[in-house]
C-alpha positions in Angstrom: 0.0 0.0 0.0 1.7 2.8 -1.2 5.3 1.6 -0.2 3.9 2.0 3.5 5.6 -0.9 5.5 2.7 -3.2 7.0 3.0 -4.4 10.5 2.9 -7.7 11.7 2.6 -6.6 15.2 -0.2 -7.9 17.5 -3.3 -5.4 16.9 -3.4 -4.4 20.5 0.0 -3.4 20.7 0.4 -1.6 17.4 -3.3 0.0 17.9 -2.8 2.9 20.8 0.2 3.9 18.9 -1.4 4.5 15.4 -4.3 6.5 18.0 -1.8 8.6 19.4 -0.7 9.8 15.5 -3.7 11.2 15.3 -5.9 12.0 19.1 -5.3 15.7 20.4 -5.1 14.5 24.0 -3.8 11.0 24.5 -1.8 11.3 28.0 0.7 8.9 28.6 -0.9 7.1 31.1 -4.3 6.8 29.4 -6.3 3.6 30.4 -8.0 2.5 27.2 -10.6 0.9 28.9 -12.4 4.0 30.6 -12.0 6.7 27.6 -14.1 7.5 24.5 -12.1 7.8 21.7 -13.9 11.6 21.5 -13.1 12.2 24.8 -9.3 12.3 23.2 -10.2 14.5 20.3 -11.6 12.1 18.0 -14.3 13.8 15.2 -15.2 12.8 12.0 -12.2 14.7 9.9 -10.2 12.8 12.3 -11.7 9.7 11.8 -11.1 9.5 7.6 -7.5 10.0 8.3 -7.3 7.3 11.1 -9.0 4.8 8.8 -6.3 5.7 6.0 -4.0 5.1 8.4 -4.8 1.7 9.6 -5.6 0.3 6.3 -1.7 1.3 5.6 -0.5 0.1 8.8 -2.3 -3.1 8.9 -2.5 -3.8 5.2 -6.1 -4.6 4.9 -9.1 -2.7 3.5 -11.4 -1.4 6.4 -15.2 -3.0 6.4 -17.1 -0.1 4.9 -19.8 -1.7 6.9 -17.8 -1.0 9.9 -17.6 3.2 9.5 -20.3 3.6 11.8 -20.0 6.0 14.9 -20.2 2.9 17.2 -16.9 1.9 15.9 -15.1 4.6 16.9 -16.3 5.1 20.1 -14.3 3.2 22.4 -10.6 1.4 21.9 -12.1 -2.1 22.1 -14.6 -1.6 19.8 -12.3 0.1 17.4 -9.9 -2.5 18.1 -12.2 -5.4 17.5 -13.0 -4.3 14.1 -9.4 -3.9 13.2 -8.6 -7.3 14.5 -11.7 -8.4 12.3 -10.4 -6.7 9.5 -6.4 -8.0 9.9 -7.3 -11.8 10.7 -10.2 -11.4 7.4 -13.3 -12.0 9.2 
């Protein structure tokens, strides 16, 4: 994908840092389980270039089915439709 070099990093680990590319206000001690991904500066212009993103970081095409505002409201459910979208389910 565009000479970008995909990851073959565990989802979970690789996820948080493709986030912090592109959340206003990720502190360093966030705890991914108690934040909305808005709460961190997520919006919808955001949201296009975070998709972009993972589909170059991951190698896979995002489910269009999936670019609802439920996926991006939380880390796990973000990160379960990447892991979805990596292992081709």
């Amino acid at each position: 994908m565009d000479g970008v070099e995909v990851t073959r990093r565990p989802v979970s680990d690789t996820l948080p840092e493709v986030l912090a590319r592109h959340l206003r206000r990720v502190p360093t001690d966030v705890d991914w389980t108690t934040v909305t991904l808005a709460d961190l500066g997520l919006d919808s212009m955001v949201a296009i270039e975070l998709v972009l993103d993972l589909e170059d970081t991951f190698g896979a095409q995002f489910p269009e089915d999936a670019l609802v505002r439920e996926t991006f409201e939380t880390f796990r459910s973000l990160e379960a439709v990447v892991k979805s979208m990596v292992d081709g389910s």
